[in-house]
C-alpha positions in Angstrom: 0.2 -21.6 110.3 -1.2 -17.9 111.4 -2.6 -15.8 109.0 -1.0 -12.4 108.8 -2.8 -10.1 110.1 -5.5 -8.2 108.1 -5.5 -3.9 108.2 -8.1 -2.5 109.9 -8.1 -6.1 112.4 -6.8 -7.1 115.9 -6.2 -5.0 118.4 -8.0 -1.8 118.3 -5.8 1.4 118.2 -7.1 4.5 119.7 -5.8 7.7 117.8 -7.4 10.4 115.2 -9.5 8.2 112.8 -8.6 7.9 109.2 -12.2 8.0 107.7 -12.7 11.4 106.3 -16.1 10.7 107.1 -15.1 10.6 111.0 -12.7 13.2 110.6 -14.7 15.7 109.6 -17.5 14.4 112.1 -15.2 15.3 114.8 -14.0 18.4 113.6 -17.4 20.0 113.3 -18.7 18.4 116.5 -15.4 19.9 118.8 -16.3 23.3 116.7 -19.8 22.9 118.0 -18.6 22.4 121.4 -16.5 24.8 121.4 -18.6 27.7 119.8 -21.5 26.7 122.5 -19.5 26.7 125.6 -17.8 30.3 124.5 -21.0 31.3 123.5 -22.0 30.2 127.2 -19.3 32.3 129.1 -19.6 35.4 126.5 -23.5 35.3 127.8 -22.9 34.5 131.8 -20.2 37.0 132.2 -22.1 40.1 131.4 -25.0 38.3 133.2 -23.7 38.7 136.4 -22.8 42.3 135.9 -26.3 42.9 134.8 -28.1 41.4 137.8 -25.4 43.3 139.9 -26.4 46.2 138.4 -30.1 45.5 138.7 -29.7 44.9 142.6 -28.1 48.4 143.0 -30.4 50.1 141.0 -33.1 49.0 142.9 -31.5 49.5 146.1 -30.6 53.2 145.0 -34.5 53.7 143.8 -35.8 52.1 147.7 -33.6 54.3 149.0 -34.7 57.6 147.1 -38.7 56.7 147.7 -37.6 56.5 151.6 -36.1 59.3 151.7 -38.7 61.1 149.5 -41.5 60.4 152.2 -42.9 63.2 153.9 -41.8 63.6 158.0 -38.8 61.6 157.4 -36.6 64.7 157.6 -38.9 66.2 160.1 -38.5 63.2 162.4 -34.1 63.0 161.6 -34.1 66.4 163.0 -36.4 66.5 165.9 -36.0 62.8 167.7 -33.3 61.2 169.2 -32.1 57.7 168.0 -34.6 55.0 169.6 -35.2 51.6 168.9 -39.3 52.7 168.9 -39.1 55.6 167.5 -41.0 57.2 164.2 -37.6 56.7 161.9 -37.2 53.3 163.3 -41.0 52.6 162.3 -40.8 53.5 159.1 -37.5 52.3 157.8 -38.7 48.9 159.1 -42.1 49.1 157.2 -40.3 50.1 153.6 -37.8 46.9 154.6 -40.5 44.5 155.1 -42.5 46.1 152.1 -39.7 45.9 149.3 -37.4 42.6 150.6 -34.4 44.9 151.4 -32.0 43.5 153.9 -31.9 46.6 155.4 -32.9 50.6 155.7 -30.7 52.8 157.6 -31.5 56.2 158.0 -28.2 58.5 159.7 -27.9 62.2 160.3 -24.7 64.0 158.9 -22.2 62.1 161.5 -23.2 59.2 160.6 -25.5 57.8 163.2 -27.8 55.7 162.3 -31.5 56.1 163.3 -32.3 52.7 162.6 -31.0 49.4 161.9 -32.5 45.8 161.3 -30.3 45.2 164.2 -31.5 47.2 167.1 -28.2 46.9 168.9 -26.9 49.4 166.3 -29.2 52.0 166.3 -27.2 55.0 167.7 -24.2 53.8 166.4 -22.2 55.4 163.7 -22.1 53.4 160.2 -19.6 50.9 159.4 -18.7 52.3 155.9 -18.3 55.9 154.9 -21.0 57.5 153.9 -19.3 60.5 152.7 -20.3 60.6 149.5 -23.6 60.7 150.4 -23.8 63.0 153.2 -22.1 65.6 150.5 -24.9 65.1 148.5 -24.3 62.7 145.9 -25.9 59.3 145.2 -24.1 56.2 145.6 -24.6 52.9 143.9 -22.0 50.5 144.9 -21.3 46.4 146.0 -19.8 46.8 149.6 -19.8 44.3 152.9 -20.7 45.9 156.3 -22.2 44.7 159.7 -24.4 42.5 157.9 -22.2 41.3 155.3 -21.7 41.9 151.3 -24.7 44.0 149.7 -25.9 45.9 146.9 -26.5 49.0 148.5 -28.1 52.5 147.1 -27.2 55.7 149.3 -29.3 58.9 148.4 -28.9 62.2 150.7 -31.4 63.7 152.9 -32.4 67.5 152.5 -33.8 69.7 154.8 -36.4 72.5 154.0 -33.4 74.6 152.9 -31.5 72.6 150.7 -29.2 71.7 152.9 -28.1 68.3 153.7 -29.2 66.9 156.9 -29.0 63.3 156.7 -28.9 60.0 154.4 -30.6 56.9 153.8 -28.7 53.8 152.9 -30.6 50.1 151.8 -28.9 47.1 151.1 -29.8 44.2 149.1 -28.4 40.6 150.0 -25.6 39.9 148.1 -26.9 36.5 148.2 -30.1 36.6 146.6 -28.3 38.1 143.3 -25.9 35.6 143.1 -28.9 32.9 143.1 -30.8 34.6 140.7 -27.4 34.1 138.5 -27.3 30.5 139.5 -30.7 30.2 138.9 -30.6 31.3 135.6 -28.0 28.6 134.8 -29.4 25.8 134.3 -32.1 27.4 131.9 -29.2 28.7 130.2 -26.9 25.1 130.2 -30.3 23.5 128.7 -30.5 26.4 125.6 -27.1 25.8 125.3 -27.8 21.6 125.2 -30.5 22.1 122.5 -28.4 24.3 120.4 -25.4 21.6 121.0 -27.7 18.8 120.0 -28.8 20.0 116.6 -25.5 21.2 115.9 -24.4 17.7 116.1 -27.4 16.4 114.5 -26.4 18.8 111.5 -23.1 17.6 111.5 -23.8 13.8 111.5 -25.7 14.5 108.8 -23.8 16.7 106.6 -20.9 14.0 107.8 -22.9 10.9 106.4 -23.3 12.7 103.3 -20.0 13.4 103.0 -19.3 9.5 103.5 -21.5 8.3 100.6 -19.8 11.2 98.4 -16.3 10.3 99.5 -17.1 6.0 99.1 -16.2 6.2 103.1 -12.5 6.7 101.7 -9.7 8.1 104.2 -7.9 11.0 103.5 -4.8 8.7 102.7 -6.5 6.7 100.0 -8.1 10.1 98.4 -4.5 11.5 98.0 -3.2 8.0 97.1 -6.2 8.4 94.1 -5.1 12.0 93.2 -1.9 10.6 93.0 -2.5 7.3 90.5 -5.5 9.7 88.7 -2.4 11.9 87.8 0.2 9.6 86.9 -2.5 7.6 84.6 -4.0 10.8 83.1 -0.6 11.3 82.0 1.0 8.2 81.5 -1.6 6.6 79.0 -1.3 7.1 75.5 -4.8 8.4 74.8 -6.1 11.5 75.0 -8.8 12.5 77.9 -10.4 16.2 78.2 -12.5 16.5 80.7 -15.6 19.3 80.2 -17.5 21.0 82.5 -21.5 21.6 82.6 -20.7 24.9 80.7 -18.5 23.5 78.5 -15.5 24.7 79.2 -12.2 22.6 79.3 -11.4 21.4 83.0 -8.7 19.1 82.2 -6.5 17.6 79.6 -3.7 15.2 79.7 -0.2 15.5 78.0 -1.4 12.9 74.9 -4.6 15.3 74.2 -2.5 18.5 74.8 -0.5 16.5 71.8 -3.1 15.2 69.6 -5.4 18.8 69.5 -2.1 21.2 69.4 -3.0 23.2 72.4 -1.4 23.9 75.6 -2.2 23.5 79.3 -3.3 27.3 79.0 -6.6 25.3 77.6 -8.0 24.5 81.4 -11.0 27.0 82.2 -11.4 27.9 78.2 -14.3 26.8 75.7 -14.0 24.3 73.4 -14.6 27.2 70.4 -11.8 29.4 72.3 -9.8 26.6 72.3 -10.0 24.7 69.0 -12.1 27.5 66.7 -15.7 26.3 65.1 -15.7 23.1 63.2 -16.3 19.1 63.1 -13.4 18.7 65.7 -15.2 20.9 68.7 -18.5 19.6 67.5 -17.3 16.3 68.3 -15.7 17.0 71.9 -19.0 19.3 72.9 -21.5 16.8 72.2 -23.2 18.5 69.4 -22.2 15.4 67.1 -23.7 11.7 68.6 -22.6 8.4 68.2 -19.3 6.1 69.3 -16.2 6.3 67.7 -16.5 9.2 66.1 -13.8 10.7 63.3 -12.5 14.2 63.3 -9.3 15.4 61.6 -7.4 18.3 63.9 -4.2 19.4 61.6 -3.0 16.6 60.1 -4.0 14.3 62.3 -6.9 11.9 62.2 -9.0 11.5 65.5 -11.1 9.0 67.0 -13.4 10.3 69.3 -15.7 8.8 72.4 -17.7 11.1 75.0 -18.5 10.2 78.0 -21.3 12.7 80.3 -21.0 12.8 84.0 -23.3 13.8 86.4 -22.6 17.2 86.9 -23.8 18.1 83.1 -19.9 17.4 82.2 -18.5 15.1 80.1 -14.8 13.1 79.5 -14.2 12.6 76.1 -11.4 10.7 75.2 -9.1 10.6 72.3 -6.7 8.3 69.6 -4.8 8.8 67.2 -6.0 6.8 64.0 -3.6 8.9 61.5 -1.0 5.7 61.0 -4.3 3.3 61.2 -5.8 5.2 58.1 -2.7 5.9 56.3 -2.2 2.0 56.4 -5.9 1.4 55.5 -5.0 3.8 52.3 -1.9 1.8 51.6 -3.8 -1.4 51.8 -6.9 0.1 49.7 -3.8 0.9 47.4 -2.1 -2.4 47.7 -5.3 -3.9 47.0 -5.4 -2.4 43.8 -2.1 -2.9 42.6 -2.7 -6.5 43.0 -5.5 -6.4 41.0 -4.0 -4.7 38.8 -1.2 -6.6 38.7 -3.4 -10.1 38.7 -5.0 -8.4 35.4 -1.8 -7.8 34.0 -0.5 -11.4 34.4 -3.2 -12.5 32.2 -2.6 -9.9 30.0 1.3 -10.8 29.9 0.6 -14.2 29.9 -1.9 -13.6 26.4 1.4 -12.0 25.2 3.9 -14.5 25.7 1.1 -16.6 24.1 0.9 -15.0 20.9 5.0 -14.2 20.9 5.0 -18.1 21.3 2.5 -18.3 18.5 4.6 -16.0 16.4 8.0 -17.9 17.0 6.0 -21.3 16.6 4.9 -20.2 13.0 8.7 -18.8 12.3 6.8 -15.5 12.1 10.3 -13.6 13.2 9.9 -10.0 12.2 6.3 -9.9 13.7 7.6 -11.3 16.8 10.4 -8.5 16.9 7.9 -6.0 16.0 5.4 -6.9 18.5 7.7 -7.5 21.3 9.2 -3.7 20.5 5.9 -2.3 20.4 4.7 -3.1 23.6 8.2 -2.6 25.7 7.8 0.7 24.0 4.5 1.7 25.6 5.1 1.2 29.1 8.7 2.9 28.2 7.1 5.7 26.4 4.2 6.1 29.5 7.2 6.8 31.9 9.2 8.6 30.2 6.2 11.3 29.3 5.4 11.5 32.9 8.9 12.0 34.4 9.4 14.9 31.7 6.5 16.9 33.2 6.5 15.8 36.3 10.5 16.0 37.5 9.7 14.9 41.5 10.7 10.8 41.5 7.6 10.9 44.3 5.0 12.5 42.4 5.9 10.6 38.9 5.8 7.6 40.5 2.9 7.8 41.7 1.4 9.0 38.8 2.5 6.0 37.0 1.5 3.4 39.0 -2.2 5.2 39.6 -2.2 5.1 36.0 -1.4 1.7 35.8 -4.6 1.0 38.0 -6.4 3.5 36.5 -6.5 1.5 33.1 -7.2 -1.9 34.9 -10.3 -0.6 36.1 -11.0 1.1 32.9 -10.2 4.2 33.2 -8.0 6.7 31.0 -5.4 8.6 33.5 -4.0 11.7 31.2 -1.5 14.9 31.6 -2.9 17.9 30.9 -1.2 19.7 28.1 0.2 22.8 30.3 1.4 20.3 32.8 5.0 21.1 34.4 6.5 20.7 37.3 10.3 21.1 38.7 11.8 19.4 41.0 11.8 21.8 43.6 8.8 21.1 45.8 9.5 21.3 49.5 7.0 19.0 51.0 6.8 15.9 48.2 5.0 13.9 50.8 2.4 15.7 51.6 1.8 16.8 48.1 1.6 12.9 47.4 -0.9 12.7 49.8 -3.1 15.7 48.4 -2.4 14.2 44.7 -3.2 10.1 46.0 -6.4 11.1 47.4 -8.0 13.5 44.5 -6.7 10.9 42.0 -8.4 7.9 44.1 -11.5 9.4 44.1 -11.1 10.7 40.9 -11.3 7.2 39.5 -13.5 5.5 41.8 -16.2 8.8 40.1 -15.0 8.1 36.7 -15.5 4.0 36.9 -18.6 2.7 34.7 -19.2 6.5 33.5 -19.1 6.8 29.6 -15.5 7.2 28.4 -14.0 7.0 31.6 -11.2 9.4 31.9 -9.0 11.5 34.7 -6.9 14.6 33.6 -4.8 15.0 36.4 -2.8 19.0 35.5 0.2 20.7 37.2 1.6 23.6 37.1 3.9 26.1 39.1 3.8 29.8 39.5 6.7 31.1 41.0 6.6 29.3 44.3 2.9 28.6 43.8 2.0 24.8 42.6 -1.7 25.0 41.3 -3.0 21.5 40.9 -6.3 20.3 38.8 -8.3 16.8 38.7 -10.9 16.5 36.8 -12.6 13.3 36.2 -16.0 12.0 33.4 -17.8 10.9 36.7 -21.6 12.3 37.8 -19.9 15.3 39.6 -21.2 17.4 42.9 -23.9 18.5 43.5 -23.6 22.5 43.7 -25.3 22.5 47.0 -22.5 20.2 48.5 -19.4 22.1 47.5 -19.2 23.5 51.1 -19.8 20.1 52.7 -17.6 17.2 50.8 -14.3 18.6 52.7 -16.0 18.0 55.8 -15.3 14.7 58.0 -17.4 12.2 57.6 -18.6 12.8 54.3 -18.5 10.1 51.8 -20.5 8.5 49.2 -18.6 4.9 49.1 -19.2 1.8 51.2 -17.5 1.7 54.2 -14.6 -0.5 54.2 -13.5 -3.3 56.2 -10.8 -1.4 57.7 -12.4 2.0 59.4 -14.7 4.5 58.0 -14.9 6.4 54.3 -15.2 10.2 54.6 -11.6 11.6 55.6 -9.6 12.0 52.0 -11.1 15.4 51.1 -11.3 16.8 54.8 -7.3 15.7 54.9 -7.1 17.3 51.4 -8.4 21.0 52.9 -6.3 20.4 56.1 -2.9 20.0 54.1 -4.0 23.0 51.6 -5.0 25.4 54.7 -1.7 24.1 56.8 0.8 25.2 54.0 -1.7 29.0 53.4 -3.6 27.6 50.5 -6.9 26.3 49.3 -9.2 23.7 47.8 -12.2 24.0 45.7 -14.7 21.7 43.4 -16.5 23.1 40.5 -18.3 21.4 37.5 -16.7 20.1 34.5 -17.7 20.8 30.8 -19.5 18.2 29.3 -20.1 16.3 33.2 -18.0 15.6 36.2 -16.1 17.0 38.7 -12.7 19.6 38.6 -11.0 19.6 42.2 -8.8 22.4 42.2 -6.0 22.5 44.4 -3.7 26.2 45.1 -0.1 25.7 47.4 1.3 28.8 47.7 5.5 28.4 48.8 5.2 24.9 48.1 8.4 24.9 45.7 12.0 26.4 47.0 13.4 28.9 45.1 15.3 28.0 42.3 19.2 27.8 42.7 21.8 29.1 40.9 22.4 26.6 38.6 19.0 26.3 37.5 18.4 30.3 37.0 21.8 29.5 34.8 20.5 27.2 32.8 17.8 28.8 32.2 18.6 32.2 31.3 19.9 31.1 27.9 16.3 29.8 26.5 14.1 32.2 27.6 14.2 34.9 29.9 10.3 33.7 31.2 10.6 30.7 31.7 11.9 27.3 31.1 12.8 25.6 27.7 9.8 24.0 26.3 9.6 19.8 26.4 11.8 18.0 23.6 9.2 15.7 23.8 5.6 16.9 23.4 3.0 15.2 25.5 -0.1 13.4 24.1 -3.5 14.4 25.5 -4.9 10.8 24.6 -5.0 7.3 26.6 -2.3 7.1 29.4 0.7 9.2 30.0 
């Protein structure tokens, strides 16, 4: 069975070539060929004129040294026309001494006193010689008896001034046009040289041009543009493309997405662009290594840069903000199973001892001990749910102070702590709270009696929230640096890289119009202090209502005061 048949096999078409390489070759060597043979005719066609020129000047100047000789006049005026005769002589001896084709002296009707052609001496002139014989010089291309010539006519004065005569010489009409055709092929072969290195030049700029293009045609180079495009902006990772001067070149729909800027971005720096920090660090090379994290908004960023050749670089872009909020979730999970693996022994030493205490017919100490600790964990919620009145934040609250004990440490309201339920973003404040109180403990674990005092309160719109922890604290000279990326002092986990809690803290703080800041605590540790202004609606009718009857400040104070010691 016959193959089909391959492209670019078979029969051999004859057309314009496909090859950009060969394309532009034959452009630049019919430009050539072109631009030599105008160049050719501009030169030959003043040529001729020139050398036409030349052979009337110099008939004009052999006539104007014949008729400046002495006795010439004389000999006009006072001989008749003769083949032997003194004007004869001389005409003859300027012809044979300058190459003229002839010298023919003629009195004021025309008659010539000598010819070349001896016949013709006493003949009148075959072309007018008016001009002349009115005393004006002629330079002009004519044909007479002895066929087309450059000829030269000066006028002959007698002793008064008056005219008397002419001289006319001609030169051979021939002899200039194979001066022209002489200087043709010396002309052709400047021409060939110039056409030659042209071409040379072109082959090579052409070859060139053929390892820089792959040897791709012009068809497969838009076919590229086309599937470069519809990739760029069809994958779901971001790519920006730099410059040697750093300055955005391009940058696909997905990194237009992920950095929060617009196509406007193309021909911009990175700092014009995306302002100074970790982010444009990153994408400008300033920061080395693979994979690296950046947090732009509230997103979390992976980035990988790529140089090119021209001094540029691709650096492209994903999104890792679902990856880490999972890796939180599991850290989290992780915990609570801990947590909760420590409380099955505990509740299994409980239901222990209550079977101790019912095995013994101990009754009322069973009761008693059974009310006691159902009353704990009630009394824990409850406290947290009256000064904390968002379901998010008190459950979280609760459950980090469940994990918070497991690992030894004391999670505790602070006494001023209130807040309604009137916040507008609860998730992102859970995020802001999750991460302080996570670090909190993980600073407060081992230290001498643990604790974390975890205070909020709202200010008009304005929540203002405080964790402080027993940890070693921060050092004063890395206040500035812990909210940057990267920045960590745990081991990395299994899951990604430490370093991006804090720097989401900041971004959350500055995307609502607020702030973060550490400072020491008394007696040791850490206080990170967190301000959100607008983060609470304002308060609706009912609310100002129920209000107004208390206090005309503020809410009614708790029923239930909270305890400053052990958990919530």
């Amino acid at each position: 069975m016959n193959a089909p048949p391959t492209p670019g096999r078979g029969q051999r078409r004859f057309g314009w070539p496909q090859r950009v390489f060969s394309q532009v070759l034959l452009m630049q060597l019919t430009i050539i060929t072109g631009v030599t043979i105008l160049v050719t005719g501009l030169f030959l066609a003043p040529l001729s004129d020139q050398l036409d020129d030349q052979a009337m000047r110099r008939a004009l100047a052999i006539a104007q040294s014949t008729a400046a000789q002495p006795g010439i006049v004389r000999d006009l005026t006072s001989t008749d026309p003769s083949v032997k005769g003194p004007v004869q002589s001389a005409a003859e001896r300027v012809r044979r001494a300058t190459g003229a084709e002839y010298v023919v002296v003629m009195n004021q009707r025309g008659v010539r006193w000598s010819h070349p052609d001896t016949h013709r001496i006493g003949a009148i002139v075959s072309t007018d010689p008016g001009e002349a014989l009115r005393g004006r010089e002629v330079m002009e291309i004519d044909s007479g008896t002895l066929g087309r010539s450059a000829r030269g006519k000066v006028p002959l004065l007698g002793p008064s001034g008056d005219v008397v005569g002419a001289v006319s010489v001609g030169i051979a009409y021939d002899s200039v046009r194979a001066r022209l055709l002489g200087a043709i092929p010396g002309l052709l072969a400047y021409a060939g040289g110039a056409l030659a290195v042209g071409a040379l030049a072109a082959y090579l700029i052409s070859r060139r041009l053929q390892r820089q293009t792959h040897d791709l045609a012009f068809s497969d180079i838009s076919a590229l543009l086309t599937e470069r495009e519809a990739m760029l902006h069809g994958i779901r990772e971001g790519v920006v493309a730099l410059d040697g001067n750093g300055r955005v070149r391009l940058l696909n729909d997905e990194a237009q997405r992920l950095l929060g800027v617009g196509p406007e971005a193309a021909g911009r720096t990175l700092e014009e662009v995306l302002g100074d920090g970790r982010t444009a660090d990153v994408l400008a090379g300033r920061v080395v290594g693979d994979d690296l994290l950046a947090v732009r908004g509230s997103r979390v960023l992976l980035a990988n840069r790529m140089p090119t050749d021209d001094g540029g670089a691709v650096v492209t872009l994903r999104d890792r903000t679902e990856l880490e909020h999972l890796g939180r979730e599991l850290d989290s999970t992780t915990g609570l199973i801990d947590a909760l693996r420590a409380q099955d022994h505990e509740h299994a030493n409980r239901l222990h001892t209550l079977l101790g205490l019912l095995e013994l017919e101990m009754h009322e100490d069973a009761m008693e001990f059974v009310t006691e600790v159902v009353g704990v964990h009630r009394a824990t919620a409850e406290q947290v749910t009256e000064k904390i009145q968002d379901p998010l934040l008190a459950a979280l609250l609760v459950g980090k102070a469940t994990v918070a004990a497991e690992r030894g440490v004391s999670l505790r309201l602070a006494p001023d702590t209130l807040l309604p339920d009137r916040v507008v973003d609860p998730r992102g404040l859970v995020t802001v709270m999750g991460n302080l109180v996570d670090n909190a403990t993980d600073a407060a674990v081992g230290s001498d009696g643990a604790r974390i005092e975890v205070g909020m309160c709202a200010e008009g719109r304005t929540v203002i929230l405080e964790v402080r922890d027993s940890g070693p604290g921060v050092p004063r000279e890395q206040y500035a640096s812990i909210f940057t990326e990267g920045w960590s002092t745990k081991e990395v986990p299994a899951h990604g890289r430490r370093g991006l809690g804090l720097a989401l803290v900041r971004r959350l703080a500055e995307r609502q119009g607020g702030s973060v800041t550490v400072s020491g605590a008394d007696g040791g540790g850490a206080v990170f202090t967190v301000v959100l202004p607008e983060a609470l609606a304002e308060p609706g009718p009912q609310a100002l209502a129920e209000r107004a009857p208390d206090s005309p400040d503020g809410p009614p104070p708790p029923a239930h005061p909270a305890t400053t010691g052990g958990q919530p």
